[in-house]
C-alpha positions as CSV (number, residue, x, y, z in Angstrom):
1,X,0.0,0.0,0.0
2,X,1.8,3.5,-1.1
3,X,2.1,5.5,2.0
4,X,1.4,9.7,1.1
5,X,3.2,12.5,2.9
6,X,0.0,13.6,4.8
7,X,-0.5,10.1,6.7
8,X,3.0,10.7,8.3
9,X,4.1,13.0,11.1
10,X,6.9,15.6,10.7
11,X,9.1,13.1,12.0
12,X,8.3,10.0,10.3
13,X,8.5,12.4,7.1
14,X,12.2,12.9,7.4
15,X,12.8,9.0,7.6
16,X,10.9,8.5,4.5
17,X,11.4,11.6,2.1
18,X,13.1,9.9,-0.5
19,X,9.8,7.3,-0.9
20,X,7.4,10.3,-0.2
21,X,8.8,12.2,-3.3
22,X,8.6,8.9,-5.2
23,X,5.2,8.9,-4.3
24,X,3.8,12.1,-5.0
25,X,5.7,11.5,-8.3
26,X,3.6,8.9,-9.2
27,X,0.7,10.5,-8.2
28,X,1.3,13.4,-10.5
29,X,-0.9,13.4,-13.8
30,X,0.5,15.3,-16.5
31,X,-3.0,16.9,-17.3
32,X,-1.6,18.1,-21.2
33,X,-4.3,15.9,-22.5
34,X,-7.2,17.8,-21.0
35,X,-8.2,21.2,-21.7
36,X,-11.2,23.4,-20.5
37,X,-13.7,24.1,-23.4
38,X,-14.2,27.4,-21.4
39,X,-17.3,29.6,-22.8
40,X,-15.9,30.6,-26.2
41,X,-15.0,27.1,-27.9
42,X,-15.9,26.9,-30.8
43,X,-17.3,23.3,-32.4
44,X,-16.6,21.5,-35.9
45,X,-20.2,22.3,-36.9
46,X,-20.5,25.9,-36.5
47,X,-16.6,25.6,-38.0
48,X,-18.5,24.3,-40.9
49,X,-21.2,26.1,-41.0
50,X,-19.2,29.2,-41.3
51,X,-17.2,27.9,-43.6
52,X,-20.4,27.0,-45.9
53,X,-21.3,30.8,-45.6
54,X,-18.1,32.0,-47.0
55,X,-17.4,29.0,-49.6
56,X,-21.0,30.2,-50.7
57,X,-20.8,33.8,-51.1
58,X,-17.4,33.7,-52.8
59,X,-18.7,31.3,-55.4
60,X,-16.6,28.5,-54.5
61,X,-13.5,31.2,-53.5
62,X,-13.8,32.1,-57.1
63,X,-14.8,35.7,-56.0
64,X,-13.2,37.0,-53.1
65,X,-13.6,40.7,-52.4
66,X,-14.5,42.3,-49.3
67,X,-18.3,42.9,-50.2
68,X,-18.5,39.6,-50.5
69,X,-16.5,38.8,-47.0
70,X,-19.6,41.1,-45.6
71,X,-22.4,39.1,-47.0
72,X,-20.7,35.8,-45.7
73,X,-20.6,37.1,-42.0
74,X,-23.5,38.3,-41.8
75,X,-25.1,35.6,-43.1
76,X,-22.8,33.6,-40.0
77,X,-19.6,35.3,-38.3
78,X,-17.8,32.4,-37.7
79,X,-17.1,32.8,-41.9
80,X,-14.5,35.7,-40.7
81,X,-12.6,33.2,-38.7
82,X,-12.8,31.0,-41.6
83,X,-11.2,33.6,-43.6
84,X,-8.8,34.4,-41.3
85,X,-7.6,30.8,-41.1
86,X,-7.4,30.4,-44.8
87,X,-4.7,33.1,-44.4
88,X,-2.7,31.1,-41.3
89,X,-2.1,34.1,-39.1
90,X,-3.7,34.7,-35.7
91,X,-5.7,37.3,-34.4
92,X,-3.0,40.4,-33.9
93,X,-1.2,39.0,-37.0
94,X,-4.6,39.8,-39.0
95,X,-4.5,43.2,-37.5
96,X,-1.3,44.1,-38.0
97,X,-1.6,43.4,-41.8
98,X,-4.1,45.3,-42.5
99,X,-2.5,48.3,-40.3
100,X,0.3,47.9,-43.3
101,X,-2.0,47.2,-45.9
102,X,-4.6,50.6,-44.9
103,X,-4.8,53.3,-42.9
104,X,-7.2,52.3,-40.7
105,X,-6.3,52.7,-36.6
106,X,-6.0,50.1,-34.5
107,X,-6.3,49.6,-30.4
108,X,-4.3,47.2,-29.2
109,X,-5.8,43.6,-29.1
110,X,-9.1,44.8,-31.3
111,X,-8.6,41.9,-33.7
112,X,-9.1,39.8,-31.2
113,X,-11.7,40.6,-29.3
114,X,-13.6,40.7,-32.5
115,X,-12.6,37.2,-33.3
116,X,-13.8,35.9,-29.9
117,X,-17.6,38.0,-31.0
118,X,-17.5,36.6,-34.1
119,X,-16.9,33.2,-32.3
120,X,-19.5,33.4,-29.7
121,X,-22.2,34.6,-31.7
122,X,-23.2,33.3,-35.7
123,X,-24.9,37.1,-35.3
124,X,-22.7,39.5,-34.0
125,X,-22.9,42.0,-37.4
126,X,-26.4,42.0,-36.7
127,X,-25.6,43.6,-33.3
128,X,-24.9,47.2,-31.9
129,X,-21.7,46.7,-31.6
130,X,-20.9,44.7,-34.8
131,X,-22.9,47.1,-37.2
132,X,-21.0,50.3,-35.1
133,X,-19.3,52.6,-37.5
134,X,-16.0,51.8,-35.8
135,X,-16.5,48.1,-36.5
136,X,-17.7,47.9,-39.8
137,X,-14.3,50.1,-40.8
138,X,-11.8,48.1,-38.9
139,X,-13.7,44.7,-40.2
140,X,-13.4,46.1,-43.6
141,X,-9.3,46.7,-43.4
142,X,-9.2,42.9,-42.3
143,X,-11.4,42.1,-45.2
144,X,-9.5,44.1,-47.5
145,X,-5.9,43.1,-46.2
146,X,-6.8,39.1,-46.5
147,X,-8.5,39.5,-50.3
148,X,-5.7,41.3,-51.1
149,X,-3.0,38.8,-49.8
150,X,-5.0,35.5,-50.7
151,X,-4.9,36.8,-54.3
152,X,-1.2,37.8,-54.7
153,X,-0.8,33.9,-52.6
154,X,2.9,33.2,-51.8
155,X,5.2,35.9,-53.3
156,X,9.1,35.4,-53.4
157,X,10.4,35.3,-50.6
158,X,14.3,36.7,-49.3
159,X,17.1,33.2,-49.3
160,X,16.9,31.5,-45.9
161,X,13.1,32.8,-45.8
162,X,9.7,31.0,-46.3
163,X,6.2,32.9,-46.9
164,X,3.5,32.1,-44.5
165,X,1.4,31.7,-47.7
166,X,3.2,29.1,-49.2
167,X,0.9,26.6,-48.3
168,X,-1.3,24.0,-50.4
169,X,-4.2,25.9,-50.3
170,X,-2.6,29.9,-50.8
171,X,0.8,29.2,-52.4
172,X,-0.9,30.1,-56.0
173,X,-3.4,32.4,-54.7
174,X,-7.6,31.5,-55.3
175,X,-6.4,29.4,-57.8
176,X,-4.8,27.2,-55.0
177,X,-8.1,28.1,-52.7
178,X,-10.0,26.7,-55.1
179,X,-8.1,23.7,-55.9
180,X,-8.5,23.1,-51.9
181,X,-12.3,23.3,-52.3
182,X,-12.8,21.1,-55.0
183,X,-10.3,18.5,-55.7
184,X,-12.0,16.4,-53.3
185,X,-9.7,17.8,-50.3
186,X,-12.0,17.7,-46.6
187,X,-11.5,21.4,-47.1
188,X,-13.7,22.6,-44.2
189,X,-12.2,19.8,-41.9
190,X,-7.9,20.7,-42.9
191,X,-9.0,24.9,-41.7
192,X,-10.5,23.5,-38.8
193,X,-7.6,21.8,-38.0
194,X,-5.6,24.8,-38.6
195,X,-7.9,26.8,-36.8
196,X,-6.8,25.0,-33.6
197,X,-3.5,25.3,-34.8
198,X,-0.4,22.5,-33.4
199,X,-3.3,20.1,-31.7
200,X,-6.0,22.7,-29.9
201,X,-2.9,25.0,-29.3
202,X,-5.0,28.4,-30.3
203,X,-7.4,27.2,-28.0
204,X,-4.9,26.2,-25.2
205,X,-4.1,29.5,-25.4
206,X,-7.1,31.6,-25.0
207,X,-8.4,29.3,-21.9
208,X,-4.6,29.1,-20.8
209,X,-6.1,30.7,-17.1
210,X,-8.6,28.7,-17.0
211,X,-6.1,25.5,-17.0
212,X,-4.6,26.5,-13.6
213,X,-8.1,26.7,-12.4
214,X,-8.9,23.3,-12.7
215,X,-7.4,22.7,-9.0
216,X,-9.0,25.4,-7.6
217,X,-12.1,25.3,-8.8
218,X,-11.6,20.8,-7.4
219,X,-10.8,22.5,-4.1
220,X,-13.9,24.6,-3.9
221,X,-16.2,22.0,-5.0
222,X,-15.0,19.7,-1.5
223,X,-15.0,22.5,0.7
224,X,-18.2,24.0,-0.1
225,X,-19.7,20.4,-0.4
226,X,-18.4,19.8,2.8
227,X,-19.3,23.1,3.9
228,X,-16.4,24.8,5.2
229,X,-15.5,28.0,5.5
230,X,-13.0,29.5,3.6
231,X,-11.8,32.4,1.3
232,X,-10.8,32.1,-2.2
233,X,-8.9,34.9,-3.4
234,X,-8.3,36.8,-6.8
235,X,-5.8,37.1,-9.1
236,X,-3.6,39.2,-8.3
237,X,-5.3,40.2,-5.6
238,X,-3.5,42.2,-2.4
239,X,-3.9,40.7,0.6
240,X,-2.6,42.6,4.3
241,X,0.3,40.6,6.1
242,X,0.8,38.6,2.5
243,X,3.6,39.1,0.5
244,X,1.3,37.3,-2.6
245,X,-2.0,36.7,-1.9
246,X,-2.5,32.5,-1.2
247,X,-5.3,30.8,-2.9
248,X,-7.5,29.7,-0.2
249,X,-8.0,30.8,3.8
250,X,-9.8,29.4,6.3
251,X,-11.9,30.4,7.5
252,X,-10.7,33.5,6.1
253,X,-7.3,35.9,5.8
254,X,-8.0,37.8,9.3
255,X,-7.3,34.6,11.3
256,X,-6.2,32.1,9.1
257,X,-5.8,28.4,10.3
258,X,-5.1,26.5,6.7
259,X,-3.6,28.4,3.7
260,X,-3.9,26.4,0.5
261,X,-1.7,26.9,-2.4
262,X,-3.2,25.2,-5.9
263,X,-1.2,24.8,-9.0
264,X,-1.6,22.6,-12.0
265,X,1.1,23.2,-14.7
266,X,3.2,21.2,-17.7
267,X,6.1,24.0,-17.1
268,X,8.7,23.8,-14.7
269,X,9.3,27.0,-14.4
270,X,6.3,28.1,-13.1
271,X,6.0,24.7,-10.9
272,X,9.3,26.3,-9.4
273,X,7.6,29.9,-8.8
274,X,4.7,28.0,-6.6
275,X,7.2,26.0,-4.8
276,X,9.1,28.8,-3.7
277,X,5.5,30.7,-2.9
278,X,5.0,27.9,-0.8
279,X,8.4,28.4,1.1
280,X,7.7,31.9,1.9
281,X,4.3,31.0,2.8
282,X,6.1,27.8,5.7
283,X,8.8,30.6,6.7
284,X,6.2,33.0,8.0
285,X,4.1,30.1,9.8
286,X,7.7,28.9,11.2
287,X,8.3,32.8,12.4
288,X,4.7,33.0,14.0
289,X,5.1,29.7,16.0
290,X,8.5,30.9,17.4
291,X,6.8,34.4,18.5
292,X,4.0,32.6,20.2
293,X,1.6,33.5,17.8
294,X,-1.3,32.0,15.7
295,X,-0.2,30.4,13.7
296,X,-1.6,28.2,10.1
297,X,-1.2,24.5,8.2
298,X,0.4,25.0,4.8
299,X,-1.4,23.0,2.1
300,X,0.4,22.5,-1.1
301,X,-2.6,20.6,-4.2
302,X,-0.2,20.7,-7.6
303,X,-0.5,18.3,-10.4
304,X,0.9,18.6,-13.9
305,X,4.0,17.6,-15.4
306,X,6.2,20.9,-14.4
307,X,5.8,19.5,-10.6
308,X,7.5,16.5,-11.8
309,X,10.7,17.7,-13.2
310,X,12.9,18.0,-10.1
311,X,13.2,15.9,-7.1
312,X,14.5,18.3,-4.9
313,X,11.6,20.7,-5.1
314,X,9.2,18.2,-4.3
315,X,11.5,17.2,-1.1
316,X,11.5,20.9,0.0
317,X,7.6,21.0,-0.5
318,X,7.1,17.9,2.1
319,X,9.1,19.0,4.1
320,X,8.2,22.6,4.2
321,X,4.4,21.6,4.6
322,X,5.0,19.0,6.6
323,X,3.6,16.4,4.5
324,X,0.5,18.0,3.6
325,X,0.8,17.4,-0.4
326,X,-2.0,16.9,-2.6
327,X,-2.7,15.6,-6.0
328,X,-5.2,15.4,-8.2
329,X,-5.5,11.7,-7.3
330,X,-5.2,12.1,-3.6
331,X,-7.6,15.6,-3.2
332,X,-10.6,13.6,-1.8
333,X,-8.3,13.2,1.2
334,X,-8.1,16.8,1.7
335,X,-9.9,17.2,4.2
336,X,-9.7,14.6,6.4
337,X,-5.8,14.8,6.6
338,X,-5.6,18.7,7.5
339,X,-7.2,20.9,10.0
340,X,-10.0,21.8,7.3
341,X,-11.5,18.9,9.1
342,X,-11.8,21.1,12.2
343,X,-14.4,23.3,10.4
344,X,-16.4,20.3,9.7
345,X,-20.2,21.5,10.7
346,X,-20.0,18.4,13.1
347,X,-16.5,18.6,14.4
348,X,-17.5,20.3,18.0
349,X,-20.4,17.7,18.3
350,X,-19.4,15.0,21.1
351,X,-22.0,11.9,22.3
């Protein structure tokens, strides 16, 4: 039976560190193959659908113009996405070409909060803000940049370069659009790969916060199941007495008695920023016990690969919390292996 850190005393932890790492090792999932859809994923089918809308009102791509580019999103936004993948740039990329390409004004970002709109809603040009004057001018530059570049295609490019258009379906321009559309190619299917870009990578990156809260939002679930109080805290957020705000109190930051620390990450580097976090966090508990003061448990819940790089790190984190490590495989014991289970509604009840 594998023995955890958190079913030892401080003592016993010491005598056993080098099978308590091993442990926590195994119990580390590297998580990379699970992503939050978050609210503004956008499905295969509306994909297509958009994709339909532009193939449509381009005549099979044989008419690309930026008229044209308007009837398709109106009749669905998702066809500007479409259009934009076609090309192979992201959001900012589209932007800043058609900043070179017009003299239309930017803000930073604009491009893509406009993608997200035109992701979230098949309708957003039927909207206030999609038919605003501001809107339908920076839309149009988009429009204008991307007809403009998808029917030049790839042009030469400098030795020891490669065009972002030289692609199978831009490299000649529509001509090579076309070919995509209709030589039996799963055309819809190949952008919608692009679309999410290295596997689901454009996507990784627009829910890349909400990754991190896949812990936190675990640890919430148990303790208000469990009903116990506690504090969750914002990003970012400024906390009195705190050097960096932890994740969780309880029962809250005024008289804390457990401070949890959540983390799930696939980079090192950032597994190494929450150790240390958690250091700082043991050093101050360490420095209110020796003044006679209240004092609080340090809770460490990680997961992800980046935990599982060095060895060392995850030593210092048992023995700086004295044992109380979590996982995403060990968080049902959570509670009943910290003093969270001192808040329990029924822990001052006695026969």
């Amino acid at each position: 039976m594998t023995v955890r850190p958190y079913q030892l005393s401080p003592n016993e932890l010491q005598h056993n560190l080098d099978e308590l790492v091993q442990a926590t090792f195994d119990d580390l999932t590297s998580q990379f193959m699970l992503l939050p859809r978050g609210t503004s994923f956008l499905e295969y089918p509306h994909f297509q659908e958009g994709y339909e809308a532009l193939r449509q009102c381009t005549d099979g791509f044989k008419t690309l113009t930026v008229d044209r580019c308007w009837v398709a999103v109106r009749r669905h936004a998702v066809a500007g996405i479409v259009l934009r993948t076609i090309l192979g740039v992201t959001p900012p990329e589209w932007q800043d070409l058609a900043k070179e390409e017009t003299d239309q004004e930017f803000v930073s970002n604009w491009a893509r909060g406009l993608d997200k709109n035109m992701r979230t809603n098949p309708k957003y040009f039927h909207t206030r803000g999609g038919n605003s004057e501001l809107t339908i001018a920076r839309t149009t530059a988009l429009f204008a940049a991307a007809c403009k570049a998808l029917g030049e295609g790839a042009l030469e490019a400098p030795e020891g370069m490669i065009h972002r258009l030289d692609k199978i379906d831009t490299k000649e321009g529509l001509d090579s659009v076309r070919y995509a559309a209709e030589q039996h190619i799963p055309y819809a299917v190949l952008l919608y790969e692009r679309y999410l870009g290295r596997p689901f990578s454009s996507h990784r990156d627009g829910v890349s916060e909400l990754v991190g809260d896949v812990m936190e939002n675990a640890i919430e679930d148990q303790l208000s199941a469990a009903r116990i109080p506690f504090r969750k805290t914002k990003r970012a957020e400024r906390v009195p007495g705190f050097e960096q705000a932890p994740d969780f109190f309880t029962p809250d930051e005024l008289a804390p008695a457990v401070i949890i620390e959540a983390k799930i990450t696939g980079d090192d580097g950032t597994a190494r920023d929450k150790v240390t976090r958690i250091l700082r966090l043991a050093t101050m508990r360490d420095d209110r016990e020796r003044a006679g003061k209240p004092s609080f448990e340090v809770v460490a819940c990680i997961d992800g690969r980046g935990f599982g790089v060095r060895r060392e790190d995850i030593g210092q984190l048992i023995t700086a919390t004295r044992g109380k490590v979590f996982t995403a495989n060990t968080l049902q014991d959570l509670i009943a292996h910290t003093r969270l289970s001192e808040f329990l509604p029924t822990a001052g009840i006695t026969n």
